[in-house]
Steps between C-alpha positions, in 0.01 A plus 500: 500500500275260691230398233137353615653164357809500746262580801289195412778258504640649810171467685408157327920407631384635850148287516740163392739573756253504758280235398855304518574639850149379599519171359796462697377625804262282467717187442738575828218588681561307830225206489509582909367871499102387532376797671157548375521293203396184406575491112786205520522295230481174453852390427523102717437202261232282498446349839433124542292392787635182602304224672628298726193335623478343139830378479426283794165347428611416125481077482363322731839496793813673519772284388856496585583618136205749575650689809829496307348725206283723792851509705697676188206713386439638840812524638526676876077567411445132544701458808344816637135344453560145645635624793390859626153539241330137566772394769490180386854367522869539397533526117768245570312252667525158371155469561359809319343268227259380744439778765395689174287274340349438838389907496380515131310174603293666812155543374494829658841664299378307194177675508686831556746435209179456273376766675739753388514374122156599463530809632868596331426283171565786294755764667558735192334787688740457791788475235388830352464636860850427595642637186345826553637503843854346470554760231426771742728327776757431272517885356459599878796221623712446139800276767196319693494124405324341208251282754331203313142528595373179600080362609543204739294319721608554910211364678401800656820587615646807278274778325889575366826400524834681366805282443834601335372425149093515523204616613287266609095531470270287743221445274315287750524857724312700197163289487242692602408601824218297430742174464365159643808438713564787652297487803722164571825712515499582874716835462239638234268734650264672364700859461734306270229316255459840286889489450456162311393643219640421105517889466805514790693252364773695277408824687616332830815299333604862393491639829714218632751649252467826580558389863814310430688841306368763783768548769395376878409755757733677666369438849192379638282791506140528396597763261770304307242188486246756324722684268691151375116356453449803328797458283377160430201569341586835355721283243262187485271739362759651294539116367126482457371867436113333411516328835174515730618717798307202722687217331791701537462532879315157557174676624194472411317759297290656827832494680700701244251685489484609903921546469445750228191674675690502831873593371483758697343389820762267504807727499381717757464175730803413443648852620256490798592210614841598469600139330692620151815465680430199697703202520262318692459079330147521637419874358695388174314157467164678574507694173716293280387158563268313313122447647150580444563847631739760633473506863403813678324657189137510386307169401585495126835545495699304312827325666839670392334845512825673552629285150223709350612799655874457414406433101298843528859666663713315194262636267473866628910515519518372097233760403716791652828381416419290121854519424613301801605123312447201647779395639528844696114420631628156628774690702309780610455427923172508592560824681637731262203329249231653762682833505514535144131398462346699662249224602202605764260223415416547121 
């Protein structure tokens, strides 16, 4: 006889089994399916933001004992920013004592190193910025490598750099567009200044990242430039779900603003002018390059429109197909992604 007791525990054994079945769903759940969500936890340790530029203005020179302690801390970073960041001179020079007291010593870099510490005197906000982020990546890229994330100074020469072992932040590059020296920095102009911004410093080293895991084009073709562009800020954002589309882009606010309003005026120039396909450097360059516009379109246009247009095809193939992982939307061609978007300019 099945009693009312009996059918309780059989349901009650049911609901446990499934709430175990979830929970482990849940657990195996691969960190790389990120279709429409966003809801990634937090699992990447406290992150440290190193500074660099502080390590070399502490005392009042760098000593040979000095360079010694900055030569095992750094490792291949210090190496890396004497010769390719400030291009100073071999890390093995004999003479690296005094060719880099020499550049601390220039009234000009001094004033930039002070600069900088008033500006970045407190970096816990970044810190908490880059944990939020690195535990998306992380989650997204579990075998990617465990980058130290370092501030330096590089005299206007790197916004970022990526090495084997960091990620390296030009603070002097995130001043303000506003920033006394900037109009002194010849390749500077004026389309740039709204880049230089404190609020695209992590958003921008993330990208770099991003860039790094997704796989190079295929071919040079105006389509595979916008769909990998697409790819890359389809995850950034991923990294950074609370990330301003315009920060995210590097426009400014009227010019995301136009790309979104003209979405669709821009795909069907594209098909008019018969250029998806096209493997022409000047056609490519012409909507992928960096500049105060996008040649051939309407005054407000923002360069890299056909970036923009690529993140809107990477997001319209992830809405249709959510269970598609990650490492399936790095290898999808840029083709078959099209096809399988559906994508006719929104």
């Amino acid at each position: 006889m099945i009693t009312a007791v009996s059918v309780n525990k059989r349901i009650i054994g049911v609901l446990i089994a499934c709430l175990v079945l979830a929970a482990m769903a849940w657990f195996f759940w691969p960190a790389a399916r990120i279709g429409k969500t966003s809801e990634l936890a937090n699992e990447t340790s406290a992150v440290t933001f190193e500074r660099l530029d502080l390590a070399l203005t502490e005392g009042d020179s760098l000593t040979e004992d000095r360079l010694a302690t900055l030569r095992v801390q750094y490792g291949e970073i210090w190496d890396t920013y004497l010769e390719n960041i400030i291009s100073l001179c071999s890390a093995k020079d004999p003479d690296l004592p005094k060719h880099l007291n020499a550049f601390l010593a220039d009234p000009y870099i001094d004033t930039l190193f002070s600069d900088v510490q008033k500006a970045y005197g407190q970096t816990a906000e970044i810190e908490a910025e880059l944990h939020q982020a690195l535990s998306y990546f992380y989650l997204l890229f579990p075998k990617a490598t465990r980058y130290r994330m370092i501030g330096m100074v590089g005299a206007f020469q790197y916004k970022h750099a990526l090495t084997d072992s960091a990620l390296l932040f030009g603070l002097d590059l995130h001043l303000g567009c506003d920033y006394r020296f900037y109009p002194k920095v010849s390749y500077l102009t004026q389309y740039m200044l709204p880049r230089l911004e404190k609020s695209h410093l992590v958003a921008d080293g993330i990208k770099l990242l991003v860039d790094d895991v997704v796989p190079p084009i295929a071919k040079d073709q105006v389509l595979e430039e916008m769909v990998r562009a697409g790819k890359v800020l389809f995850i950034t954002k991923k990294c950074m779900p609370n990330l301003n589309d315009s920060i995210l882009l590097g426009f400014t606010a009227s010019q995301t603003q136009w790309a979104k309003d003209n979405e669709r005026n821009m795909w069907e120039y594209l098909i008019a002018q018969n250029i998806l396909y096209s493997s022409d450097p000047k056609v490519i360059g012409r909507l992928m390059n960096d500049g105060p516009f996008t040649a051939g379109l309407p005054e407000g246009s923002p360069a890299r429109m056909a970036a923009f247009t690529g993140w809107r095809m990477v997001e319209r193939f992830m809405d249709k197909q959510p269970e598609i992982t990650i490492e399936e939307l790095l290898q999808t061609a840029a083709a078959e992604l099209l096809q399988k978007s559906a994508y006719r300019g929104k």
